[in-house]
C-alpha positions in Angstrom: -13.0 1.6 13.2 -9.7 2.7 11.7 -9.5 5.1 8.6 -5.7 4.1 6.7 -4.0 6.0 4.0 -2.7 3.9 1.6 0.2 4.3 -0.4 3.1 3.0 -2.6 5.9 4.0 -5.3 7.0 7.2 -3.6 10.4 7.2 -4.9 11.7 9.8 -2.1 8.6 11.9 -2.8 5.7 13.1 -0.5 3.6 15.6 -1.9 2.1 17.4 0.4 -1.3 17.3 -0.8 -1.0 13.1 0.4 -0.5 14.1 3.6 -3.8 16.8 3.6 -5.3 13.6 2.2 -4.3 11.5 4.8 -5.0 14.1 8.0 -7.9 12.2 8.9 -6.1 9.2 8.8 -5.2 6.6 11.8 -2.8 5.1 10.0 0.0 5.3 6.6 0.3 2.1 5.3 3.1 1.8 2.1 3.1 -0.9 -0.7 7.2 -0.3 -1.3 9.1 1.6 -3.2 9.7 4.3 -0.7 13.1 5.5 -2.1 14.6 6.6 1.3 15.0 6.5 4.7 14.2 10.1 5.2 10.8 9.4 3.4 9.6 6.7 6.0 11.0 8.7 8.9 8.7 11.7 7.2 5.6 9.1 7.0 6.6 7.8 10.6 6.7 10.9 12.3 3.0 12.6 10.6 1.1 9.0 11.3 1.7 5.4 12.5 3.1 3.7 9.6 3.2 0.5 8.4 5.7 -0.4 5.3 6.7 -2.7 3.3 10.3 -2.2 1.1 10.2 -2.7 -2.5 12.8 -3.0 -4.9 14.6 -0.1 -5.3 14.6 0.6 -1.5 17.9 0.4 0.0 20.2 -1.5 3.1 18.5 1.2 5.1 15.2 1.1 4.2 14.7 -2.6 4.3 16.2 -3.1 7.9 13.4 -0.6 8.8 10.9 -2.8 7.0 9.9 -6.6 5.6 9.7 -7.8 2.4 6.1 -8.9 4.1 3.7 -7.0 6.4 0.6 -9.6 7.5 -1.8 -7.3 9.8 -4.5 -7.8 11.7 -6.3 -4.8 11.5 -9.9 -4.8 13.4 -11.2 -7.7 12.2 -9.4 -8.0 8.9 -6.6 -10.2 7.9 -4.3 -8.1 5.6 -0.9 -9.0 3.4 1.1 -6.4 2.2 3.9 -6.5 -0.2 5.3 -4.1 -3.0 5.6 -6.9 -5.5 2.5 -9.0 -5.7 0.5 -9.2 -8.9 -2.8 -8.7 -9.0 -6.3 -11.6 -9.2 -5.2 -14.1 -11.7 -1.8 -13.1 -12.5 -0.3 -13.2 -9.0 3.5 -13.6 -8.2 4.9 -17.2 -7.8 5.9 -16.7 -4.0 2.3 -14.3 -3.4 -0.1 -17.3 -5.0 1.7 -19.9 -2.9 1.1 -17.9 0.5 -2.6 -16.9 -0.7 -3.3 -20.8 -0.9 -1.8 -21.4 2.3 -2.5 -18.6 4.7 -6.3 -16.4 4.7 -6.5 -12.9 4.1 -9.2 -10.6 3.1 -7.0 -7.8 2.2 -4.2 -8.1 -0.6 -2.2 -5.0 -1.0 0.8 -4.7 -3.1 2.4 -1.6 -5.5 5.1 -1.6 -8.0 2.7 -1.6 -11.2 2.0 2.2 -10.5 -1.3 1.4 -11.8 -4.3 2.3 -9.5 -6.1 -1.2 -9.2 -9.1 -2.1 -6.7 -10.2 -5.8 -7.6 -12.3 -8.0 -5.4 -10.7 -11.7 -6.1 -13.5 -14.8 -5.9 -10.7 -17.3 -5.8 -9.1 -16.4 -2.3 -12.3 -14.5 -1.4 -10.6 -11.0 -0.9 -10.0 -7.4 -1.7 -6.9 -6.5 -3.7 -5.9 -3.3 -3.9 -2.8 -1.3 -5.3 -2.4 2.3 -4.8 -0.9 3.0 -8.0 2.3 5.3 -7.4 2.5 8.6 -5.0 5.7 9.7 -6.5 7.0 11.5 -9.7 9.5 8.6 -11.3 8.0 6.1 -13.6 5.7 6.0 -16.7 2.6 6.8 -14.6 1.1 10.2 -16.0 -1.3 10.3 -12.5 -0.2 10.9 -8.6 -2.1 8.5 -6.9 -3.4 7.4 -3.2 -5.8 5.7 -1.4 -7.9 5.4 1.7 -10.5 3.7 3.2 -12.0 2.5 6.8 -11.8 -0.7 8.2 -14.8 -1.2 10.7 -15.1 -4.6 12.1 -15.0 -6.8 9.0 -16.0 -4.4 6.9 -13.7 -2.2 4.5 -15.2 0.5 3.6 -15.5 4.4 2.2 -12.9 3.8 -0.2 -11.7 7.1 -1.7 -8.9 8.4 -4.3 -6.8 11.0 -4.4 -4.9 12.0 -8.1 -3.0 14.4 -9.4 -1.3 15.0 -12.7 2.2 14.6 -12.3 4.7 17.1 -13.4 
């Protein structure tokens, strides 16, 4: 069993009331958008993380991770990328590696809207954390995290806060 902390859209900002959310957690995973090196180092250093870059992530940030994470985490097949879509209206280059590859776990960011969306076409759980950071259009801090026990994701919980 593995309890993750799931976020995306940090923009160079961690609030620390994510990382009180996350102190249970096993692991960080991030949908992109992480603004900085010094973010991911600070993500790196609290929990084992696993990132993705996004678009406005830099040279640095995106030798320190893919475009593309694919996990196997217990017994769950997971995809992570910052720009993905969502069920129905996925990305050109997502829909062609849903049809091809399995998953049961679709993660992506970039919307900053708080999604969770089970998807009967590919037969798995899409989720985007919305955004953690303070840039965008988003009036809500968001974050997510859940357990993965076997095949089983579970105990999915949300953190907000009104951004300032």
């Amino acid at each position: 069993m593995k309890k993750i902390g799931l976020l995306s859209d940090t923009h160079g900002f961690i609030d620390e009331k994510i990382l009180d959310f996350f102190m249970d957690c096993d692991e960080v995973w991030h949908a992109g958008d992480i603004g900085n090196i010094e973010t991911s180092n600070k993500l790196a250093l609290y929990k084992p993380l696993k990132a993705v870059y996004g678009n406005i992530d830099g040279y640095e940030v995106r030798i320190a991770h893919p475009k593309y994470q694919r996990i196997i985490c217990e017994e769950v097949r997971v995809l992570i990328t910052h720009i993905g879509g969502y069920p129905g209206k996925y990305e050109k280059e997502i829909s062609e590696l849903l049809k091809n590859e399995t998953f049961d776990l679709f993660i992506s960011g970039h919307s900053h809207i708080l999604k969770v969306i089970f998807d009967k076409k590919y037969n798995l759980l899409h989720i985007n954390p919305g955004a953690a950071g303070k840039i965008g259009l988003h009036k809500k801090q968001t974050a997510i995290r859940f357990v993965i026990d076997g095949k089983n994701i579970k105990d999915l919980e949300i953190w907000e806060k009104d951004r300032i």
